[in-house]
C-alpha positions in Angstrom: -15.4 10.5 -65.2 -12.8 11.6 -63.0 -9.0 12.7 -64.2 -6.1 9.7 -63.4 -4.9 12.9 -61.4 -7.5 13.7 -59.0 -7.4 10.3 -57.9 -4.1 10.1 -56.8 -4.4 13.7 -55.2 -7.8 12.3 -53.2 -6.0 9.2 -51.9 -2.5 10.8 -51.2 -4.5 13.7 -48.9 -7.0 10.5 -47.5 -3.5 8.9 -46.3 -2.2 12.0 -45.0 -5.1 12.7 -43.0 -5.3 9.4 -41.5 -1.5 9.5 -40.5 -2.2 13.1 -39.0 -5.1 11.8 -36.8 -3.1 8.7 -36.0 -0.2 10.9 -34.5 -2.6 13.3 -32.9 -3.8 10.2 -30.8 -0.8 8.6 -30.3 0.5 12.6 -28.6 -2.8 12.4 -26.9 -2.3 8.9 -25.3 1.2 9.7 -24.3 0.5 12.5 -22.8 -2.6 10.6 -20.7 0.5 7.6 -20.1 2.6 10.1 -18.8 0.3 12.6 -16.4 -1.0 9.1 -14.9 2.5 7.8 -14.2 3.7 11.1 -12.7 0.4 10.6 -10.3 1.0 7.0 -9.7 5.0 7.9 -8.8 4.1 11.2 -6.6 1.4 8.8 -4.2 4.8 6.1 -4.3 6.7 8.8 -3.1 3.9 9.8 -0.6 3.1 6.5 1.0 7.1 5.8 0.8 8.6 5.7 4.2 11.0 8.2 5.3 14.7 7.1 4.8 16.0 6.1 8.1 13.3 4.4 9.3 13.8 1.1 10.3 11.3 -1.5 8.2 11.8 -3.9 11.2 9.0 -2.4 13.1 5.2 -2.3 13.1 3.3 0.5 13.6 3.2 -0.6 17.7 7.0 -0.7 17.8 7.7 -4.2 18.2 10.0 -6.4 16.3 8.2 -7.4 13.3 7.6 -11.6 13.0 10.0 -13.7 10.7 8.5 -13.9 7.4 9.6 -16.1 4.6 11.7 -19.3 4.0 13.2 -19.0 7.8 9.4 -19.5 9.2 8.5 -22.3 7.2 11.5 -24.6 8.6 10.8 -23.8 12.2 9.5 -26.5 14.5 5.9 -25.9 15.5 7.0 -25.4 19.0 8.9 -22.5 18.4 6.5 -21.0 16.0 3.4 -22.0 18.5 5.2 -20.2 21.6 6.1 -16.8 18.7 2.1 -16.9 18.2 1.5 -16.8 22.1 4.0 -14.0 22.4 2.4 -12.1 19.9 -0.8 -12.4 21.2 -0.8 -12.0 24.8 1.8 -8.7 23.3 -1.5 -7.1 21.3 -3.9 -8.0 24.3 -1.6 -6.1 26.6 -1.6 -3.2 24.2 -4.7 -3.2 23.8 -5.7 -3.5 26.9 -3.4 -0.3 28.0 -4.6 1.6 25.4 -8.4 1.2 26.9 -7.1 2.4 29.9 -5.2 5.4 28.4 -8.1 6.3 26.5 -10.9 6.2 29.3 -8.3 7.7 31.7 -8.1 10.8 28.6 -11.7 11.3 28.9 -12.3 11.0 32.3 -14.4 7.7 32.5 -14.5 4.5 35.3 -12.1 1.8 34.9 -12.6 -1.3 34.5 -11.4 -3.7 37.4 -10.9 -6.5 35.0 -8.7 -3.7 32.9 -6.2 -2.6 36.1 -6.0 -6.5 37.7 -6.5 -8.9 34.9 -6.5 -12.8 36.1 -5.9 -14.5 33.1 -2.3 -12.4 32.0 0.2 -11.0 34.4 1.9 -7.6 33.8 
């Protein structure tokens, strides 16, 4: 049989042990925590947009659409007539862009493309 001593020496370095691990893995999660928030903060601060540049604009350089509460209590003609603005907008764009791009390399035009029946420039 064992001493009353040894005992309390056996479980006192047990406990220790444990509490060392424990703090070791606590320090190793923190450090994981932090090294993934400075990622996640650094590819904010890359996707951020520069200061100074107006949010009011999409990427074509139009006047964004209303969002929120003020486009819910809009009649439907108003919001109808937005939508047809918008789109015959993007089909002109993109319809100029065609030609810019097949004008770049060089390449026959469509005659629908320079005189288009269905939307006057």
């Amino acid at each position: 049989m064992m001493p009353w001593w040894f005992w309390i020496l056996l479980w006192t370095v047990l406990v220790l042990a444990t509490l060392v691990f424990l703090a070791l893995c606590a320090l190793f999660l923190y450090r994981r925590f932090m090294a993934m928030f400075t990622a996640v903060t650094d590819a904010g601060d890359a996707l951020a947009l520069p200061p100074g540049e107006p949010l009011e604009e999409d990427l074509s350089g139009g006047p964004r659409p209303a969002s929120g509460a003020a486009v819910l209590f809009r009649s439907r003609e108003d919001a109808r007539a937005d939508y047809d603005d918008g789109k015959l907008s993007r089909r002109r764009a993109r319809r100029q862009r065609r030609i810019d791009g097949k004008r770049a390399r060089g390449q026959a035009q469509r005659v629908r493309d320079l005189y288009p029946r269905d939307v006057d420039l």
